[in-house]
N, C-alpha and C positions, 0 to 999 in steps of 0.2 A: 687573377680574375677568374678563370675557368675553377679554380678550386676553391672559389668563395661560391660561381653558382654551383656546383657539383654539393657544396656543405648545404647549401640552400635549400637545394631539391629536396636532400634527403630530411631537413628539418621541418617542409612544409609536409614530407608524404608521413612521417612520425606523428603528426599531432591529431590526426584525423582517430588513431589509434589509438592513443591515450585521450584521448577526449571521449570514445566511445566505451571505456573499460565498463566490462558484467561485474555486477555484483549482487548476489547470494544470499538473502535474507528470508531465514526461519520465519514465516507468519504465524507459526503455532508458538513463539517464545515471544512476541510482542504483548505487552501488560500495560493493563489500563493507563496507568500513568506515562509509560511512554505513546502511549495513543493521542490522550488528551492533549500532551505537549506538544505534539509534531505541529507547524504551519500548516495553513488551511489548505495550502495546494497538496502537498504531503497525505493528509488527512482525508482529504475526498480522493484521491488515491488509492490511497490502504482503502479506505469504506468501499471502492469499487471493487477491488479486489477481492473484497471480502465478502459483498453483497455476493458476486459471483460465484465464489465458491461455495458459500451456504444455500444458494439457489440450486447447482448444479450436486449439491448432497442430499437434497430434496427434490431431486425430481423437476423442478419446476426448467421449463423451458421459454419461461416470456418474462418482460418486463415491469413490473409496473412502479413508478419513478413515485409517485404518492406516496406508494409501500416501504421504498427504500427510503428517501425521505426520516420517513417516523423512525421505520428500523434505524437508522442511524442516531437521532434523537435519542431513543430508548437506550443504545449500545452505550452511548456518550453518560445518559441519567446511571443507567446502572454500574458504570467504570467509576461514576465519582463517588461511590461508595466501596468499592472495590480497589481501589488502585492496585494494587498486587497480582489481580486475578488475571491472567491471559483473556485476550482482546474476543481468539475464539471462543473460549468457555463463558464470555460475557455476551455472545451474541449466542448461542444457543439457550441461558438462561436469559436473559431477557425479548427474546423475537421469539425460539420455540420454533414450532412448526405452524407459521399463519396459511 
């Protein structure tokens, strides 16, 4: 009994840790076509992510949700002609510096 709860213990304080595992992902080697494909939850992810960085590469320190929006629209228009191109290099040729 005691070494069924002792096995117990240790397998409830185990899972918290492996359910929480980091993981490491290049955003400068994501290409259009894996962008396109990802799930929508995935995708307004990445797009936040992304928004953010391009904002905070420009200077800019505000929001505006309208802007992102389009920008993302645009990113998506010009990836589906691109599929190979990196998701970055598609939002600097397609958004620019608005």
């Amino acid at each position: 009994m005691r070494c069924r709860l002792i096995s117990l213990t240790l397998a409830v304080s185990i899972i918290p840790i492996v359910a929480n595992a980091q993981v490491t992902i290049d955003m400068g080697k994501i290409i259009c076509s894996q962008y396109l494909a990802m799930p929508q939850s995935q995708s307004d992810k990445f797009s936040a992510w992304m928004s953010g960085w391009f904002s905070y590469q420009n200077n800019r320190t505000f929001v505006d949700l309208a802007l992102h929006q389009q920008n993302i629209a645009n990113v998506k228009a010009w990836c589906q002609y691109h599929p190979a191109e990196s998701v970055m290099y598609g939002l600097q040729q397609s958004v620019g510096k608005n």
